[in-house]
N, C-alpha and C positions, 0 to 999 in steps of 0.2 A: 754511470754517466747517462743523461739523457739521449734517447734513440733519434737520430739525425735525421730517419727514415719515413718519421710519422707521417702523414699528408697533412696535421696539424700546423706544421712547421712553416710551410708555404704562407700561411697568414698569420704567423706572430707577432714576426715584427708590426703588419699594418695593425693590430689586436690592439699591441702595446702601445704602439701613439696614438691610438683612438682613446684609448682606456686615457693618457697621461693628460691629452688634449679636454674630451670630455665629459669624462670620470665616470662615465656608465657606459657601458657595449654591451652587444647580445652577440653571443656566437654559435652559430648552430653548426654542426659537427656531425657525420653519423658513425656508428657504431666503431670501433676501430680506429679512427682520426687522433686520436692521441689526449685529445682536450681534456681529461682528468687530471692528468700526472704532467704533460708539458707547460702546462700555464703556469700554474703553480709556482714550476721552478722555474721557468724563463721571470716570473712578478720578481723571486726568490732574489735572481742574479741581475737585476738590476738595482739601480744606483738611486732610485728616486723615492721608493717605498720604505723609507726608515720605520717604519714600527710591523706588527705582523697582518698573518696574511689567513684571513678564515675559509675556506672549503668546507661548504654547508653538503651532506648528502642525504637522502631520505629515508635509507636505512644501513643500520648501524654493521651490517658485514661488509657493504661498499666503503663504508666510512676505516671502516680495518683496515679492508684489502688495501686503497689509495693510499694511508700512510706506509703504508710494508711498502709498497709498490717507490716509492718517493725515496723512502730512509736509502733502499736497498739502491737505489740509482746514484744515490749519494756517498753509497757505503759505508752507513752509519746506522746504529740501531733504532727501532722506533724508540722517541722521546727524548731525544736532540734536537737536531735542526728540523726534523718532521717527529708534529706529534698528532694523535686523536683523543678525542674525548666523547665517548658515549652516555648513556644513561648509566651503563651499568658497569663500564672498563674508562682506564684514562691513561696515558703516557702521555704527560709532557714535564716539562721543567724549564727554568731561566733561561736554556737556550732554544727552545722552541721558539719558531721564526714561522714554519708553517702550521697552523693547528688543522686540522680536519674532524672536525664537531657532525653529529646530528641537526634535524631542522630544530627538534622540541628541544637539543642542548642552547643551537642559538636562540629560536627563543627566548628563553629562560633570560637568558647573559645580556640583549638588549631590552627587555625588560626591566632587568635590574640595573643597567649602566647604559640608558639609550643613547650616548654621547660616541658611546665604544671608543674608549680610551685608548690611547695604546694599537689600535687596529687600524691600518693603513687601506686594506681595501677584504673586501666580501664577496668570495663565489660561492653562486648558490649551481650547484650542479645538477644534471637530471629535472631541470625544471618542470618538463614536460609529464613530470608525475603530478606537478599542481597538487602536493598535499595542503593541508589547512595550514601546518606549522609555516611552509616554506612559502606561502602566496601571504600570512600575515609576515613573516621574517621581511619579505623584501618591499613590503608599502612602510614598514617601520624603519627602515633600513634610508630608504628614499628621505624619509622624512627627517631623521637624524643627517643625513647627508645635507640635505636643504639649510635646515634650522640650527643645528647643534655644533656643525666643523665649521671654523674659518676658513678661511680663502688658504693661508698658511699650512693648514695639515688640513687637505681635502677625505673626506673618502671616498675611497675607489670600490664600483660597483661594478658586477660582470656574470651576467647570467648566462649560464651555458646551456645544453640540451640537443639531442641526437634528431627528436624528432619534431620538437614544438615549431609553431607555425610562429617562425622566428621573425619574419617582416612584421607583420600584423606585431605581436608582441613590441618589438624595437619602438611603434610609434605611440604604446598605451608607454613607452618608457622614456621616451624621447630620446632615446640613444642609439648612433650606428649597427648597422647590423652587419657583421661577417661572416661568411660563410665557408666551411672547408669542402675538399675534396670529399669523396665516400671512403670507403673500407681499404685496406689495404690489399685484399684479397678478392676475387669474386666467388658468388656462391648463387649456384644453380637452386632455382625453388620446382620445386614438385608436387603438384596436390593431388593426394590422396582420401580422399570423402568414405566415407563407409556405404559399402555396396548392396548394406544387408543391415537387418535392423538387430544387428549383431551389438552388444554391448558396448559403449564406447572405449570401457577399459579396454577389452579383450581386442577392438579394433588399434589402441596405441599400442599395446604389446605385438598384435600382429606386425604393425608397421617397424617398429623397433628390430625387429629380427630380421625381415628384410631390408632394413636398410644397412646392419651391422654386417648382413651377407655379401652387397653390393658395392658397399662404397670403405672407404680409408678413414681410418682415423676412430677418435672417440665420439661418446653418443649424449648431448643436452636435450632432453626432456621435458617440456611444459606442459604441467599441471597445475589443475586450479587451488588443491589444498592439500592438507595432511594428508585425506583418506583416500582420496585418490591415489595417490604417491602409493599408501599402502596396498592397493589396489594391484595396480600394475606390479610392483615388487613381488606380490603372490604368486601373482603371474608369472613375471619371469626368473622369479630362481628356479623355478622347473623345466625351463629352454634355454636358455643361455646358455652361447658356446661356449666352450673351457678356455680357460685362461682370460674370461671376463668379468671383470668386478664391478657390484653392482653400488652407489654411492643416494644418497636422498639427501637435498637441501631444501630448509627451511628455516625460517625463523626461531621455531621453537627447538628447535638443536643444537646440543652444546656446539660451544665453539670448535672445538678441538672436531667433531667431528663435520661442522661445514669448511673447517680450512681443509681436512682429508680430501675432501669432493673437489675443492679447486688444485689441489697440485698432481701433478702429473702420474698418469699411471705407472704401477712398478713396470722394470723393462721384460719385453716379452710379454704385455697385457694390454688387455682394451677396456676401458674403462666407462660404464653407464651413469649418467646423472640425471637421478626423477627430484625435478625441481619445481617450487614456483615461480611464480615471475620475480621474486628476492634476487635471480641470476640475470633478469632482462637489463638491467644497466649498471654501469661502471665496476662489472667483475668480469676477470678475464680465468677463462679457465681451464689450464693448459692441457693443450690435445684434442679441443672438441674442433671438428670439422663436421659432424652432423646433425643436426637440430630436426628435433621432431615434436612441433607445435600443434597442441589439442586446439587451438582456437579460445580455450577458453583460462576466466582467470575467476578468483574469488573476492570478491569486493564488498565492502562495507558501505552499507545506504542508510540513512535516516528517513525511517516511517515518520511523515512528523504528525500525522492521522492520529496514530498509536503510541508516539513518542518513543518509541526503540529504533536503536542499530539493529540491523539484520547483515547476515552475511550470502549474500546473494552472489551464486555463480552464473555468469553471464560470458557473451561473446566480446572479446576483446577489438580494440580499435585498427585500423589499417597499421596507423602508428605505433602500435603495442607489437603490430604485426613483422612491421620491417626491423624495428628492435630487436627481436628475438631470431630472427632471421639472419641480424649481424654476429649475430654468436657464433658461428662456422665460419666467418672468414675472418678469425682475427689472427691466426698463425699460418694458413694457406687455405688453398681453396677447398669451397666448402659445398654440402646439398643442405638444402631445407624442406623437410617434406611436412606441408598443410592438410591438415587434418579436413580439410575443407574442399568445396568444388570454386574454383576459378569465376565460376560466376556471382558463389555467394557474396561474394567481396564487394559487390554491387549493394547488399545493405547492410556490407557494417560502415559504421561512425570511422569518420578521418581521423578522429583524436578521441583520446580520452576524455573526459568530464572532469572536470577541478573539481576537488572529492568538495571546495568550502559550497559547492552548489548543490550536495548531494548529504552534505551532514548534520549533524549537528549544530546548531547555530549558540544556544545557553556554553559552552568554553569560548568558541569566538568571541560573543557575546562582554562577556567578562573579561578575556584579553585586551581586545576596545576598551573595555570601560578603564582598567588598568594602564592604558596608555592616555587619557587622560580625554577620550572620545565622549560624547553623549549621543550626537547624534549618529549613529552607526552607521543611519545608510546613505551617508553624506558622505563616508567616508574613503578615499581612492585607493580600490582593490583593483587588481588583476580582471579578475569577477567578483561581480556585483548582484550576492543574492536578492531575491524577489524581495520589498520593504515590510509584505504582511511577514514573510522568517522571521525577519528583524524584530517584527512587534513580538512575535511569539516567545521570543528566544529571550526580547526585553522584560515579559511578561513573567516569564520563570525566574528571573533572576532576583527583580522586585520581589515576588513572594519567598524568594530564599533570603533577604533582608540585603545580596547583593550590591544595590543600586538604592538610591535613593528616586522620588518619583521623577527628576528630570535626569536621571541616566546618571547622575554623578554616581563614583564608589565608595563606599561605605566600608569603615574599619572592617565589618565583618566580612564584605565584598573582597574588600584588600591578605586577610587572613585567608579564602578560600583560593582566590591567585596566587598564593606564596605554596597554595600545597603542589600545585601541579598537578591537578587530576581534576577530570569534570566535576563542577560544583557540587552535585548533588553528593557527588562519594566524597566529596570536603566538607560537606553539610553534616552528613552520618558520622561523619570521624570528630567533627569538632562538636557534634550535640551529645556523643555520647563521653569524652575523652576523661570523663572526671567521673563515671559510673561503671558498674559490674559488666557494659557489653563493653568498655573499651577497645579489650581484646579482640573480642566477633566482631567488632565494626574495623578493626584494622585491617582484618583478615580480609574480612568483605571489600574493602575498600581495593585491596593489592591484587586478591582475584579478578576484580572487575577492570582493572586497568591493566592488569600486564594478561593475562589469558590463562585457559583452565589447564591444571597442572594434570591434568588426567583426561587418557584415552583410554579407548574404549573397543575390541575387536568387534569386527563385525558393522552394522550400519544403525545399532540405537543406542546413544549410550544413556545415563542414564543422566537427568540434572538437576539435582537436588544438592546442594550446595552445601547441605548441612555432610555432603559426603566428604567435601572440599574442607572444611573447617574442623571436619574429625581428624586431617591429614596430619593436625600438628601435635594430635593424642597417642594415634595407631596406624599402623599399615592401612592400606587403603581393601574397602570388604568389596570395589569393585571396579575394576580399571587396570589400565597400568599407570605408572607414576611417571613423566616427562621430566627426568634430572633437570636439563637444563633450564623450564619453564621455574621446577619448584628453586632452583636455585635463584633465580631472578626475582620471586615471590618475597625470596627471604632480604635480600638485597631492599627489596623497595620496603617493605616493612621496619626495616633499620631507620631507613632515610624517613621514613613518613612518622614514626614513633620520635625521632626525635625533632623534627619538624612541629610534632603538636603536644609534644610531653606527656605521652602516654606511657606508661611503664608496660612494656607488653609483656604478656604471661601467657602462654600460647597452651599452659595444661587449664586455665581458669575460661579457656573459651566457650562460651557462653551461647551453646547449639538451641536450645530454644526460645530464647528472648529474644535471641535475633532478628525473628520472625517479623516482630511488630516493631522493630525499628525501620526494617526494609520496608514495610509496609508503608510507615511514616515518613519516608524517602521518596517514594514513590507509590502514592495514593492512585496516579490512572496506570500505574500498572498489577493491580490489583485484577485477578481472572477467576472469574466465577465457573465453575463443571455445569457444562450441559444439559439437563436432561437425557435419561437413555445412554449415554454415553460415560466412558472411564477415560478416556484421552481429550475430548472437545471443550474449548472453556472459551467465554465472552469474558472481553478485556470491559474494565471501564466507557471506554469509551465507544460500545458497542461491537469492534470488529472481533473475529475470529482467529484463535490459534489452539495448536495442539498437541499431543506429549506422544513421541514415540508409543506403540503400543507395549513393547517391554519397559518402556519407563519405570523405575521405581515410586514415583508421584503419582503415577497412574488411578484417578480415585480420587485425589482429594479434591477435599468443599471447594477450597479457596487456595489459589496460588498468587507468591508476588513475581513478575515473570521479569526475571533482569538481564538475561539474554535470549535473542531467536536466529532462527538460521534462513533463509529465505524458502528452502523448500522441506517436503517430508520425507525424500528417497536419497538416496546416495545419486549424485550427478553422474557419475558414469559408470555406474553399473541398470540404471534403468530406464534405459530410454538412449535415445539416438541423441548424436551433436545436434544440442541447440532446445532440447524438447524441455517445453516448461512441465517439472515434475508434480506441483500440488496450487493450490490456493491460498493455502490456509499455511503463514508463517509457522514454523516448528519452534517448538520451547526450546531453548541449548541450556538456559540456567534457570533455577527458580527458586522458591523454597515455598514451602508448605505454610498454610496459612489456617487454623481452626478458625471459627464462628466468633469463638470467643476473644480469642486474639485480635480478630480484626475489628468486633466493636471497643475493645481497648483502646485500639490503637488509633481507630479513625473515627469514634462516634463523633465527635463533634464535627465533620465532612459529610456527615449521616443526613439527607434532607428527607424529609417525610413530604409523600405528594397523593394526589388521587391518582388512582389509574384507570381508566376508564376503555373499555377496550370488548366488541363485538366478539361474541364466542358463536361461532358457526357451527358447531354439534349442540349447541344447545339452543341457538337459534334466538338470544337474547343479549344487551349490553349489559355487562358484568361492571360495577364498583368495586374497587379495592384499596382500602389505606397504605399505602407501604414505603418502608423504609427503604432509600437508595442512595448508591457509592456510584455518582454517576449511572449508565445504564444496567448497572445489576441492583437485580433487587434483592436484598437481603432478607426482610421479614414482608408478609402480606397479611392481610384478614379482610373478608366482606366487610364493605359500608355497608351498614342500614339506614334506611329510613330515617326520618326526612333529611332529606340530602342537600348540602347547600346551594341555593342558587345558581352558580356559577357547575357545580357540578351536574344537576335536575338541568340544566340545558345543555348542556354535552350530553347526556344521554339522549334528549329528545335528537339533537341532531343524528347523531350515529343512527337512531332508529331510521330516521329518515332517511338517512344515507343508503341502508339496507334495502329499505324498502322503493329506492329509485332504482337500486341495483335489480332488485325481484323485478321492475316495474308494475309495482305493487297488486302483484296478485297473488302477498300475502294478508290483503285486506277483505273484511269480512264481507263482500259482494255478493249479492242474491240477484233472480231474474228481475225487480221492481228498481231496483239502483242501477243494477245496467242498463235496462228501460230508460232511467231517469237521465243518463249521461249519454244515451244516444238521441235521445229528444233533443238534450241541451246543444249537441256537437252538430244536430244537424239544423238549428236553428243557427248557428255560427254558418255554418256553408251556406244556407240563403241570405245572410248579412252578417259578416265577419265583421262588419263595423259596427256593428249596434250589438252581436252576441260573443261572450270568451271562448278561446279556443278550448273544448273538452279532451283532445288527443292527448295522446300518451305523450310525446314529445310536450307538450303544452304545460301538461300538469307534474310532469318530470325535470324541466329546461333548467331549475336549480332548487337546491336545498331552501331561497328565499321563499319560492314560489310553491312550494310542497308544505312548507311551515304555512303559508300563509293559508290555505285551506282546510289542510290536515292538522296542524300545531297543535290547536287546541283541544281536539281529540288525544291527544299524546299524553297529557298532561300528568298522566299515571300511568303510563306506559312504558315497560322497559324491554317488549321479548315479542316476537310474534303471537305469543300463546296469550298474549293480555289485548288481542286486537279484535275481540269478538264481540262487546256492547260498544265498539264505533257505530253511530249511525253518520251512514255515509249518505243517506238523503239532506241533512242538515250541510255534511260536511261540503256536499259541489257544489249546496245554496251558497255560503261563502263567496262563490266567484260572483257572485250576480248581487246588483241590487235590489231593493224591494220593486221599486217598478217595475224589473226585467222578473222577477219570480212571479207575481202577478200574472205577469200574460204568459207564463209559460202553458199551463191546462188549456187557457183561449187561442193560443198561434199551434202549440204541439200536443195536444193531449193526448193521454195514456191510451184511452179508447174512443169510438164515438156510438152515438146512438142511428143505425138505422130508419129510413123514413118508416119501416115498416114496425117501430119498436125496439127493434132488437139491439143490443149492446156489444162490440165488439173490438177487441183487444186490438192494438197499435202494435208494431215491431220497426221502429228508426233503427235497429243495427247492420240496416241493412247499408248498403253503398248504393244500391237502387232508388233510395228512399225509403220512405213509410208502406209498410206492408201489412193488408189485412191479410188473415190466414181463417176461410169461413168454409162449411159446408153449402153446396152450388143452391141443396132443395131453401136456405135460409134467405137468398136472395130474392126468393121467386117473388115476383110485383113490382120489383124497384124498376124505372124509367127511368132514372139517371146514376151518372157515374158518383161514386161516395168522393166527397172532396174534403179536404181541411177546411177549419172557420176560413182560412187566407184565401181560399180558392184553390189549393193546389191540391191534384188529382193524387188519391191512395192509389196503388198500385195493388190489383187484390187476387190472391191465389185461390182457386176453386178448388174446392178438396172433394172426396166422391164420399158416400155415406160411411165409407174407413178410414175416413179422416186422411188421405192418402191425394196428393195433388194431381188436379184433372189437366188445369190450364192456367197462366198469367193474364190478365187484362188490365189493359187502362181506362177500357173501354166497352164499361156493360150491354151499355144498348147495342151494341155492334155486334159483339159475342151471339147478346139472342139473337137476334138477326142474321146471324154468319154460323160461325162453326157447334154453337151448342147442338145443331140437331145433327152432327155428326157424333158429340160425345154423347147425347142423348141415344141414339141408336145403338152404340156400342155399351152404355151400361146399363139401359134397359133388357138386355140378355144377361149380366151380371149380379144385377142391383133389381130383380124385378117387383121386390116389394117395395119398391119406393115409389115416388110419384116421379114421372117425364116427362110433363104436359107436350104440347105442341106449343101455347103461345106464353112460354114464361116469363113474360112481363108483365100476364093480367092474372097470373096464376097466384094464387095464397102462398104467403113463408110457410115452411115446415121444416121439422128437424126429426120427423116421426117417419116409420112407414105406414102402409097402406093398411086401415084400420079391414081384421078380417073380414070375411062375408061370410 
């Protein structure tokens, strides 16, 4: 009989005349409140619901547990009045009244009968997990409710959920929102953060031990995955008090031994359960009063960069939080000890992320298109991914012949939604199903959808796939073999074989051809090896991943990468809660790819391009023809001479580029051309508006402006080493026009002539201005100061007979007149063979000494 006691019970009744009045409610409940098993049979036992009653949940051991839980309050066995139907298990018959289905079983059944016949009303439970199956079940659900039922046999819709943000939700659904009481119990939380950069496993095993010291009752355990689990179980069969038995739940364990973990320990025993979040809703599991939450959980993300699923461990939501939290007081009071500090809570996320925001969109994609959608992102979800997903996602499907170009579905489109598994592994199975890989694309197909049938001790295992498809020849050469997983393998293989009339033959599997169908399946995920490296490979599409270092693929040319995991270390064995372990996604599946194989398989995806690209040790732009699969290049060879057009200018630019980068003083500049650019720059500073700027900045400011001077110097240039017959006097004429080159030797000449003869060299580099640099005896006669044709005064340094500088002037006649018979005094004790006169202004030039006597 149903338990009187639930806090559920308080709002049934108003549930049930909301539900009968406005055919859609949302009920939010938390942990404990009963809303699984009470609605059901309160819908059950009334009088208005003539046809049956669906319980959608989102994974198939909830979807068990609730039927047992239901039969057994009724006292009847499951597949009677309560039945379930999973992927892989079913109990029901003529008198099933309740069914308790998966999201991906409803799915399927309104898919194929979106009118739902026979069905009275639909709870989807656990909402608040917002899987893809369960957020498209209930907009499809709406829409048959809307369109498909009379007024006469309505259906009734009723979404439940412990944690979802049920207001908000109630008005994207326009239905009532009710609310229950909390838990039946309370339960003390305690955070416990790790003190020390001690292992994260080894800190859950520590907490584990005392918390089994301190407090009553049995011990729930969250962990993010498999290995973890195995992790902490290492750990504790070597401490664990006697008379404690230790339990793991997970997905991939046979049944038989995840109902072990939920029924009660033997008497006289305390019982541990290293779980994942599989236990966080709608299973109760008797004796647990203490929960001990790692924070974290393992989640599936779509790269859509890279186009893979990864399995990325992350911190879970506040939401995830209190969830798991309710696990201790569902039989009496309860502790929850947080792996975490009380403050961290401050940045984690209030909710989960609806996985259809974070995944794959190409099965949505085709779900849509199968419900008779074109425009997908017109269409009213829950959540509403980004419209460029949608194109992406519309994008794939068109090239798998999916969709026709305005999104309608195509026979072949309609063939790959009947299989039930992402297109592409409906693509591989129906393109090979009449040839010798039939078998290997089955195989491949049931691996990739239901999960690898082989672990692996320790933290690498290995992923080569071809190890997976020997499973069905031989013993396994390395792993262990997961009963339950490979039982489920077989299962879906049945279903999927005669789904597409394949005659399967599991000794005729076909380990090496396989290769280049996977390849053919997926072209961007094709990984080329690194350079220098045995583990590094670039995917197609440019990014980075890489293979355990004990890998057995370790080495090869080419891989096709069809699973990754989001990092390269074991989550809690290296590194503290929360520390991100690598960069570079880690391979989890692959398979080996030769040279030869992939130009089979993908030449015609093969584009030949130039590649044109700066080599810095050789200090020259390098040409190359090569063959490319997306960003890997496959084959290369030197372009030669003469180069097309379009490539002969990409080169010149790249030079250029370089040479803005050097600020080109890898150009072949001697004293005469720098002369020549200092005259020209300093004729700009006395009229910037009649002369061009000669500065570095000026003649660097861009690649237009560098070409335009330099270009045609380039023209046979590809390397710093071919930059030595530039003449650069020609090339800064360029900037000037003929009249401005003209007055350049009349406004700034190189040198000038002396009144007395003499010829003497120019230096503009200076910031001073124009500088003569003369010996003092070469002056002697001059009465006036040396000027430009323009009028403006040389600036000129007196050097002593050692060429060695005496003094600056502006101003000669002053000099004689002033301080030269100081310098005159002092280097006529120095310099005495030279001439000193007294009046050297009427004195003769000389450059000579004093002829002997």
């Amino acid at each position: 009989m149903p338990d009187q006691h639930l806090p559920i019970n308080a709002i049934l009744a108003d549930v049930l005349a909301s539900l009968r009045q406005q055919h859609r409610v949302v009920v939010q409940a938390p942990p404990g409140a009963g809303k699984t098993t009470a609605i059901p049979i309160a819908l059950l036992n009334s009088n208005w619901l003539p046809g049956r009653i669906i319980l959608i949940q989102p994974r198939r051991l909830a979807a068990f547990a609730a039927a047992n839980r239901m039969a057994s309050m009724l006292a009847e066995p499951v597949g009677q009045t309560i039945g379930y139907r999973t992927r892989h298990d079913s109990a029901v018959s003529k008198a099933t009244r309740v069914e308790v289905v998966t999201d991906g079983i409803f799915l399927r059944w309104i898919q194929n009968d979106p009118a739902l016949e026979g069905v009275s009303a639909v709870l989807f439970d656990e909402f608040h997990e917002r899987t893809v199956a369960m957020d498209l079940s209930l907009a499809f659900a709406v829409e048959s409710q809307l369109a498909l039922r009379e007024s006469a046999d309505p259906l009734y819709l009723l979404v439940m959920s412990a944690t979802l943000d049920g207001r908000q939700f109630s008005e994207w659904l326009e239905a009532p929102f009710h609310e229950s009481a909390g838990r039946l119990f309370p339960v003390e939380v305690r955070h416990r953060p790790s003190a020390s950069r001690i292992p994260v496993g080894q800190h859950v095993s520590q907490v584990i031990l005392q918390a089994l010291a301190a407090d009553p009752g049995d011990a729930l355990v969250f962990l993010p995955g498999f290995r973890e689990i195995n992790q902490v179980r290492r750990t504790l069969l070597e401490s664990l008090p006697s008379a404690t038995v230790l339990h793991s739940l997970h997905a991939s364990l046979p049944q038989s031994e995840q109902l072990a973990a939920l029924r009660p320990a033997p008497a006289g025993q305390r019982k541990v359960v290293l779980s994942t979040n599989i236990a966080e809703t709608s299973v109760t599991i008797e004796g647990i009063r203490i929960v001990v939450d790692s924070g974290l959980a393992r989640v599936s993300r779509y790269d859509e960069r890279r186009g893979l699923d990864t399995l990325e461990t992350r911190k879970i939501s506040l939401a995830s939080a209190r969830q798991r939290e309710g696990r201790a007081g569902r039989m009496a009071p309860g502790v929850c000890y947080r792996l975490w500090s009380k403050a961290d809570e401050a940045t984690m996320s209030l909710f989960d992320e609806p996985d259809i925001l974070t995944s794959d969109l190409v099965p949505v994609a085709l779900e849509l298109a199968k419900w008779g959608l074109t425009a997908f992102d017109e269409f009213s979800l829950p959540s509403q991914p980004k419209p460029v997903a949608w194109q992406a996602a519309r994008g794939i499907l068109h090239d798998l012949g999916a969709i026709e170009a305005d999104g309608r579905l195509t026979p072949q489109g309609s063939r790959l939604a009947d299989l039930g598994m992402h297109p592409r592994l409906g693509q591989l199975l129906l393109s090979h199903r009449d040839d010798e890989l039939a078998s290997a694309a089955l195989a491949c197909a049931a691996l990739l959808s239901e999960g690898d049938p082989l672990r692996f001790p320790g933290e690498a295992p290995h992923s080569d796939i071809r190890l997976r498809l020997a499973l069905w020849q031989r013993s396994p050469s390395f792993g262990v073999l997961q009963r339950s997983t490979w039982q489920s393998l077989q299962k879906i293989i049945k279903q999927l074989a005669r789904r597409t009339s394949i005659e399967w033959a599991p000794q005729s599997t076909d380990l090496e051809g396989i290769a280049e169908a996977l390849a053919q399946t997926w072209p961007d995920r094709v990984a080329q090896l690194r350079e220098n490296s045995a583990t590094r490979y670039r995917m197609a599409d440019g990014r980075g991943v890489r293979l355990h270092n004990e890998d057995s693929l370790a080495g090869s040319a080419y891989l096709v990468v069809l699973d990754t995991s989001g990092q390269a270390g074991g989550s809690l064995g290296n590194g503290r809660h929360g520390e991100s372990q690598a960069r570079e996604l880690t391979i989890a599946l692959a398979c080996a790819l030769s040279k030869r194989q992939l130009e089979s398989a993908l030449a015609p995806l093969f584009v030949r391009r130039e590649h044109i690209a700066w080599n810095r040790q050789r200090q020259t732009v390098e040409v190359e023809s090569q063959q490319t699969l997306g960003e890997l290049v496959i084959s290369a060879q030197p372009m030669q001479r003469p180069w097309p057009l379009a490539v002969a200018s990409e080169v010149k630019q790249q030079l250029l580029r370089q040479l803005a980068v050097e600020n080109c003083a890898q150009l072949p500049w001697n004293e005469a051309t720098r002369q020549l650019r200092a005259r020209l720059q300093w004729l700009h500073q006395q009229h910037p508006e009649q002369w061009p700027d000669m500065s570095d900045r000026a003649l660097l400011q861009s690649p237009e402006v560098l070409d335009e001077w330099l270009g045609p110097d380039l023209d046979q240039a590809s390397g710093f080493a071919s930059l030595g017959q530039i003449d650069l006097a020609s090339a800064l004429k360029r900037r000037l026009d003929w009249s401005q080159w003209t007055l350049v030797d009349q406004i700034a000449p190189a040198s000038m002539a002396l009144d007395n003869g003499q010829v003497v060299a120019l230096d503009f580099s200076e910031e001073r201005g124009p500088v003569m640099r003369v010996r003092l005896q070469a002056l002697f006669g001059l009465k006036q100061h040396p000027r430009l044709p323009n009028g403006a005064p040389v600036l000129v340094e007196l050097l002593s007979p050692a060429q060695r500088p005496l003094q600056l002037t502006s101003d000669l006649p002053g000099f004689w007149s002033g301080s030269y018979r100081e310098v005159a005094k002092e280097m006529r004790g120095r310099y005495p063979k030279h001439p000193w006169p007294d009046d050297p202004a009427n004195a003769p030039p000389t450059t000579r000494a004093k002829p002997r006597r």
